[in-house]
N, C-alpha and C positions, 0 to 999 in steps of 0.2 A: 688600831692596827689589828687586824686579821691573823691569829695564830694558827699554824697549821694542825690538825687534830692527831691526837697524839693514844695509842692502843697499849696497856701494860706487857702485850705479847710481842707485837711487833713494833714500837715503838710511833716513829715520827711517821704518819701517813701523808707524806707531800706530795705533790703533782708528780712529780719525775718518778716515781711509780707506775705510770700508766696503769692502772686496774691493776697489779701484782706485785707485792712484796711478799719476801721470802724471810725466815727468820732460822734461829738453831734452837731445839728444845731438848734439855735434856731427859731423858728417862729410862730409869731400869739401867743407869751406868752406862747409854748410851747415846751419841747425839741423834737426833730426829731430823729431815728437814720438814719446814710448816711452811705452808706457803696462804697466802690471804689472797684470794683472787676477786673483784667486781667488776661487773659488768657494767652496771651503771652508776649513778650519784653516788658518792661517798657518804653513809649515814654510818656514824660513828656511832651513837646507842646501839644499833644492830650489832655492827661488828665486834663490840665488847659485849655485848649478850653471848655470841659465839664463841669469842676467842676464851671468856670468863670458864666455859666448859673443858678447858682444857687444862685447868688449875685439877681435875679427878682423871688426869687420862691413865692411870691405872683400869678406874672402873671402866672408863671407856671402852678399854683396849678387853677387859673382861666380858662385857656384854658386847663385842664381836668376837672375841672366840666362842662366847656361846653361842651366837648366830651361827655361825658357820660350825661348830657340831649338830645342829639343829637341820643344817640344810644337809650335809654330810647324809645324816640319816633319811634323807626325805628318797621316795623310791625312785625316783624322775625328776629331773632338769637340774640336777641339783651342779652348781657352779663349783664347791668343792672336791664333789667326786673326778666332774671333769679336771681339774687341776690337779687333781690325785695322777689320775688316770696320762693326764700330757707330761706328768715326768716319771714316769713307772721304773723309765729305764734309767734316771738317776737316782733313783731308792738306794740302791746299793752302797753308792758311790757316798752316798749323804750318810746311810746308817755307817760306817765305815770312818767317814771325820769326823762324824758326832759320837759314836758310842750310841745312840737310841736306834733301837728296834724299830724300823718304820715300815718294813716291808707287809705288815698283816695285815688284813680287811679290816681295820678300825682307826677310830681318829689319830692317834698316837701321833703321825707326822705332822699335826697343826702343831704339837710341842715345838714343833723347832722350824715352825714358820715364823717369821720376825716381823713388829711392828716396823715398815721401813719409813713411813711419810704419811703426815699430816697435811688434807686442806682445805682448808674453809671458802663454801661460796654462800655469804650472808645474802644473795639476791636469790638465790633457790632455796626454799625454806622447804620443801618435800625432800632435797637430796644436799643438804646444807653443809656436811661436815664427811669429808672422806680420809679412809686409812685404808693403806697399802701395806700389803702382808706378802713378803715372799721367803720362801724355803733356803734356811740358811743352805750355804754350800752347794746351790745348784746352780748350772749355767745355763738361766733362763731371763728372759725378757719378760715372761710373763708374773703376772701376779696376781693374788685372791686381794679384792677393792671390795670393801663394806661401808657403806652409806648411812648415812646417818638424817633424821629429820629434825626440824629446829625442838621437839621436845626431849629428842635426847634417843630418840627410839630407832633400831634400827630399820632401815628402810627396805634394803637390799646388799643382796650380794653376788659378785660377776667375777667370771675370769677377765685380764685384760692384759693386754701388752703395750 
């Protein structure tokens, strides 16, 4: 008998998944949602190689806020400023429920952007693991997405909605 393969993250990986399950993680006293997404064959080593990286998503979530202070400061194209820059006119309104000072020329408002979602696509090993970061208290669709490559290394980072 054929057992269906089974992921310590997300659990039972059975056919009625169609290439996506979704799971809750908790972190920093908050829930996450993680979603596992494949495009092709289900390979179970891979996916637990990936999902495994998510037993340090402290570090993880560190080494994309330092990515994106990183790009913050870069003079051009940089995907944080832009996202600074497309809610400029929510600053206020955010320093204001938050208490933090976010209105000045420097990183400060990434403090109070939130890790929102995790998710893993073990068939792209160049952009293999994403986190969605958006600005507590803003009323926005968009978000700062940081990428991740199967070494663990950031890859990229994008405004998106």
């Amino acid at each position: 008998m054929n057992s269906e393969p089974t992921d310590p993250v997300f659990g039972t990986l059975g056919p009625d998944g169609h290439g996506h399950w979704s799971t809750t993680l908790v972190h920093r006293d908050r829930e996450l949602r993680a979603d596992l997404n494949i495009d092709g064959e289900l390979d179970i080593d891979r996916v637990k190689q990936l999902t495994s990286k998510l037993a340090d998503l402290p570090a993880l979530e560190q080494a994309a806020r330092d990515a994106m202070v990183a790009d913050f400061a870069r003079p051009r194209n940089s995907a944080v400023a832009l996202y600074r820059r497309h809610h400029q006119d929510q600053l206020a309104a955010i320093e204001s429920a938050t208490n933090i000072k976010v209105s000045g020329e420097d990183t400060t408002f990434l403090s109070i952007c939130e890790l929102r979602s995790v998710a893993l696509y073990p068939d792209y090993p160049s952009h293999c693991m994403i986190m969605d970061f958006k600005l507590r208290e803003a009323t926005t669709d968009y978000l700062l997405v940081v990428s991740f490559n199967s070494k663990g290394e950031v890859a990229g980072i994008d405004m998106e909605s």
